[in-house]
N, C-alpha and C positions, 0 to 999 in steps of 0.2 A: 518428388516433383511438386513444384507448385506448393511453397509454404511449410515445406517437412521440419519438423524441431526433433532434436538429437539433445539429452539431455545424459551426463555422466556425473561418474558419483567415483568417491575414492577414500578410502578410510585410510590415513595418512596416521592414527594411531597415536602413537607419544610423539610425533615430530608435528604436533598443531601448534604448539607455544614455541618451537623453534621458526616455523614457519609464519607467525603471528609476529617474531621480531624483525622481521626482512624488511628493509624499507620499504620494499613491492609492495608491501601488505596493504600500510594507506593507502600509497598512490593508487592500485590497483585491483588487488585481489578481495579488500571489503567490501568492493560495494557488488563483488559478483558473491561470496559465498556468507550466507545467514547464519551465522555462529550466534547469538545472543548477544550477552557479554562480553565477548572475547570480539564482536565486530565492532569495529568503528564508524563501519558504516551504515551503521544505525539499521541492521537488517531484522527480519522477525523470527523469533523465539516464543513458542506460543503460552509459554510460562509469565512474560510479563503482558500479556494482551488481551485487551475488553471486546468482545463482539457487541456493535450495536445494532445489528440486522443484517439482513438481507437486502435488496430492494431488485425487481426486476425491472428490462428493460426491453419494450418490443421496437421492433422497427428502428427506422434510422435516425433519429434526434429526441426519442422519446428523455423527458426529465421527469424525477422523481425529490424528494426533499426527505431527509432521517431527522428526525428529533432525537439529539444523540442519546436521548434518558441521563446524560450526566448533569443537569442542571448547573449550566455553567463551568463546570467545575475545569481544574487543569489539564492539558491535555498537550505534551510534548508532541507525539506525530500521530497521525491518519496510518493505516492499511487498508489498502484494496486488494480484493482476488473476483477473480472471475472465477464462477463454479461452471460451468458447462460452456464456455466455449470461451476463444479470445476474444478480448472486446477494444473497444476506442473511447478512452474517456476525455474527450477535449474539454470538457469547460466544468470543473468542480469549483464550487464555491463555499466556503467556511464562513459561516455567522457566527463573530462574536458577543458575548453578553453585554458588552457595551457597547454594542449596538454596528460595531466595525467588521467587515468582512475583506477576504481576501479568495486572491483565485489559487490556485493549487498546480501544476503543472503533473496531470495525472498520466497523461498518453494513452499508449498501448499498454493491455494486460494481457498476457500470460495464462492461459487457463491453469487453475490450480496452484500457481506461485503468487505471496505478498508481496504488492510494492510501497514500500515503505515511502511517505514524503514529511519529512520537518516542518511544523508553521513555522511562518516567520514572527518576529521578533519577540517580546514580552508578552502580548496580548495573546493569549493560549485560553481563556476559556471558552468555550465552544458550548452556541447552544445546538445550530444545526448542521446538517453538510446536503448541500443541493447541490443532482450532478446530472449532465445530460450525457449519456452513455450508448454505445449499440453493439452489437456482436459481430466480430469478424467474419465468421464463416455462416451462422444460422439466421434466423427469425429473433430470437429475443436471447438475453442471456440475464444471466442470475451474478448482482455484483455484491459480495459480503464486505462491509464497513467494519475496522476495528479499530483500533485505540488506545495509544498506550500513554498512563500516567507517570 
């Protein structure tokens, strides 16, 4: 009642790379299951991903700012995870080193799962990421930032 999540799991075994040619696969099925390499939909595989902190967050509009430590440098996508509860992240914002920033459409997170989001266009060096975030069900929640080159 009232917000239950139901999560399954299934070891499909040597039928992933037949299941991976179905058309379904783009249209549908990447952007729900985190294969790595094998997803299209750019999901997370923790073998290519940079952590750049933690940052917590109390109350209901609280903002925090990461200095991503990558000085600049390239950065294909963002992850987020909420570590102890689900949370709401309406307003991220990405600074880039030349000096342009962009907003991110982060939403709801998932305790425990990455949500992967793509910058937009060329401009990918990142110096920070500023986000105002709050916990679904608690007092404060804990959001981990990662990054993949």
């Amino acid at each position: 009642r009232g917000g239950a999540k139901i999560y399954l799991a299934a070891d499909i075994g040597r039928y992933r790379n037949d299941w991976m040619r179905s058309p379904d696969w783009a249209l549908f099925w990447s952007r729900i299951f985190n294969w790595g390499n094998g997803n299209q939909g750019g999901g997370y595989d923790a073998t290519y991903w940079v952590s750049l902190g933690n940052q917590n967050f109390e109350g209901r509009r609280d903002r925090d700012m990461t200095v991503t430590g990558l000085n600049g440098r390239r950065v294909d996508r963002l992850g987020f995870r909420a570590i102890n509860d689900d949370a709401r992240c309406p307003n991220v914002r990405v600074n880039f080193r030349n000096g342009s920033s962009a907003n991110l459409d982060v939403g709801r997170l998932d305790q425990g799962r990455v949500k992967t989001v793509d910058l937009p266009g060329g401009v990918r060096n990142v110096d920070s990421v500023k986000m105002t975030c709050s916990a679904v069900n608690k007092y404060s929640v804990r959001i981990e930032i990662l990054a993949r080159k």
